[in-house]
C-alpha positions as CSV (number, residue, x, y, z in Angstrom):
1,X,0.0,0.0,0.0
2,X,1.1,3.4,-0.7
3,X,1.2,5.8,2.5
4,X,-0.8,9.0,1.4
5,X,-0.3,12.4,3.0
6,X,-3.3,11.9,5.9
7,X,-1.2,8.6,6.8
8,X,1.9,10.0,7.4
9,X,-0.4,12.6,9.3
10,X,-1.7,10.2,11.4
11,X,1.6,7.8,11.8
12,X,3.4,11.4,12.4
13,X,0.2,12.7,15.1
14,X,1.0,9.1,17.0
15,X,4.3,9.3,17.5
16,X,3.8,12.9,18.8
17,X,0.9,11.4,21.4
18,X,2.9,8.6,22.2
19,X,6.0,11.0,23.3
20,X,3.8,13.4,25.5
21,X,1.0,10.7,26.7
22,X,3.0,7.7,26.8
23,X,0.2,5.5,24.8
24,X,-2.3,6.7,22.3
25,X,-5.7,5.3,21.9
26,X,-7.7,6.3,18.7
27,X,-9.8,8.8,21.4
28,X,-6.9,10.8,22.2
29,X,-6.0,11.3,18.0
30,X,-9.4,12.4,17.9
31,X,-9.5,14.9,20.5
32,X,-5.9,15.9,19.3
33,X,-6.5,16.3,15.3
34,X,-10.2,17.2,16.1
35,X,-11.5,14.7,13.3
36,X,-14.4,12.6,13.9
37,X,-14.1,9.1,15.6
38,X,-15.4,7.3,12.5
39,X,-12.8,9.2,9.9
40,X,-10.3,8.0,12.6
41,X,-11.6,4.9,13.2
42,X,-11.5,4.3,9.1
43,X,-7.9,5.4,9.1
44,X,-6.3,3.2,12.0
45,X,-8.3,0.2,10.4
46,X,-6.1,1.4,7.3
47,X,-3.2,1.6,8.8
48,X,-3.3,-1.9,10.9
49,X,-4.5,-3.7,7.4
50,X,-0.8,-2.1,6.1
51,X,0.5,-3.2,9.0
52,X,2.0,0.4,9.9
53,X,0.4,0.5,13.2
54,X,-1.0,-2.7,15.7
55,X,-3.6,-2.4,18.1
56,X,-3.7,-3.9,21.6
57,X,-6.7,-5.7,22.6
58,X,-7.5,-3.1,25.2
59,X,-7.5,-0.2,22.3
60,X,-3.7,1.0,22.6
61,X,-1.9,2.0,19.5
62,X,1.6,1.1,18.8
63,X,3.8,2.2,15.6
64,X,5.4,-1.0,14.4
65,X,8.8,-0.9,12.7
66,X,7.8,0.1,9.4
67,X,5.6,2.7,11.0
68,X,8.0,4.1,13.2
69,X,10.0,4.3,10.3
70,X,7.5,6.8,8.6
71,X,6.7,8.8,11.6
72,X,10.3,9.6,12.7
73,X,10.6,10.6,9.1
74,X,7.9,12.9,8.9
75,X,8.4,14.3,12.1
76,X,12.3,14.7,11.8
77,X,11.0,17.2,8.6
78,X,8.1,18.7,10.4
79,X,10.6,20.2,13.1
80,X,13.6,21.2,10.8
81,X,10.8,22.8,8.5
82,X,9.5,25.1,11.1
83,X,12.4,25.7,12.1
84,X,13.8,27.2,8.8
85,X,10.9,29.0,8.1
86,X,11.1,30.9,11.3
87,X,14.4,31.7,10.7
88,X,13.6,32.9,7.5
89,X,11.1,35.1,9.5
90,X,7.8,33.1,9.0
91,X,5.0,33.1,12.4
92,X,5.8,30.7,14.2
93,X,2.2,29.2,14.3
94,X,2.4,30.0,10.1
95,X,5.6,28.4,10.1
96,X,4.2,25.1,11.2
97,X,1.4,25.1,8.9
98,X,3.5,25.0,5.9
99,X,6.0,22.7,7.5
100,X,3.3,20.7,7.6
101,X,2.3,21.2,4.2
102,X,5.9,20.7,2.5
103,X,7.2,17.8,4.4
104,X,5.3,15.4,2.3
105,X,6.4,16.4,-0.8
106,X,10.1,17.6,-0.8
107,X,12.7,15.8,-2.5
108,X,15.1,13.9,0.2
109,X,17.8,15.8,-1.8
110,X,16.4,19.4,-1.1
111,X,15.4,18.2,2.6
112,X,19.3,17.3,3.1
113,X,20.3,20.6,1.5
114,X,18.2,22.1,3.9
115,X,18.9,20.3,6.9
116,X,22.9,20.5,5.8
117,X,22.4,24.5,5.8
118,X,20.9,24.8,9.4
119,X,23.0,22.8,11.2
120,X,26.3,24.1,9.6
């Protein structure tokens, strides 16, 4: 299965949960995302099926390799994004928004470039 943008959203949102709440249930990605339990519900089912994600019998999400993967990906960009664009002068809350939005579809090359450039 090809991972779209709104699963690496949701693999990305779980690893973020995971880190502050120490385990995620789908609840908590709804209240967190503020989507609706059945468009969540949809997506996990999705993402188990791809096996990106398992789900304890007790409702506790967990990232599995492949999914952690993804998510540490995403998230790695997310952060070095923002942080770019604010240094470039961008709102910080404005900056995070198009983080969001670019980190999808940016070239690992120009990603790199970038990431080379800040930390130099």
């Amino acid at each position: 299965m090809e991972l779209f943008k709104s699963g690496e959203d949701y693999l990305e949102r779980i690893l973020i949960l995971r880190n502050k709440l120490g385990q995620v249930r789908s609840i908590d990605i709804v209240n967190d995302m503020h989507f609706s339990k059945p468009s969540v519900s949809i997506a996990m089912k999705k993402l188990k099926e791809s096996d990106f994600i398992t789900i304890s019998s007790d409702g506790y999400i967990f990232l599995t390799k492949k999914g952690e993967l993804i998510a540490s990906k995403i998230y790695e960009r997310h952060v070095l994004l923002t942080r770019w664009l604010v240094n470039l002068g961008v709102d910080e809350k404005i900056a995070r928004e198009d983080a969001c939005k670019i980190e999808h579809d940016l070239s690992s090359e120009t990603f790199e470039a970038i990431k080379k450039y800040l930390n130099r």
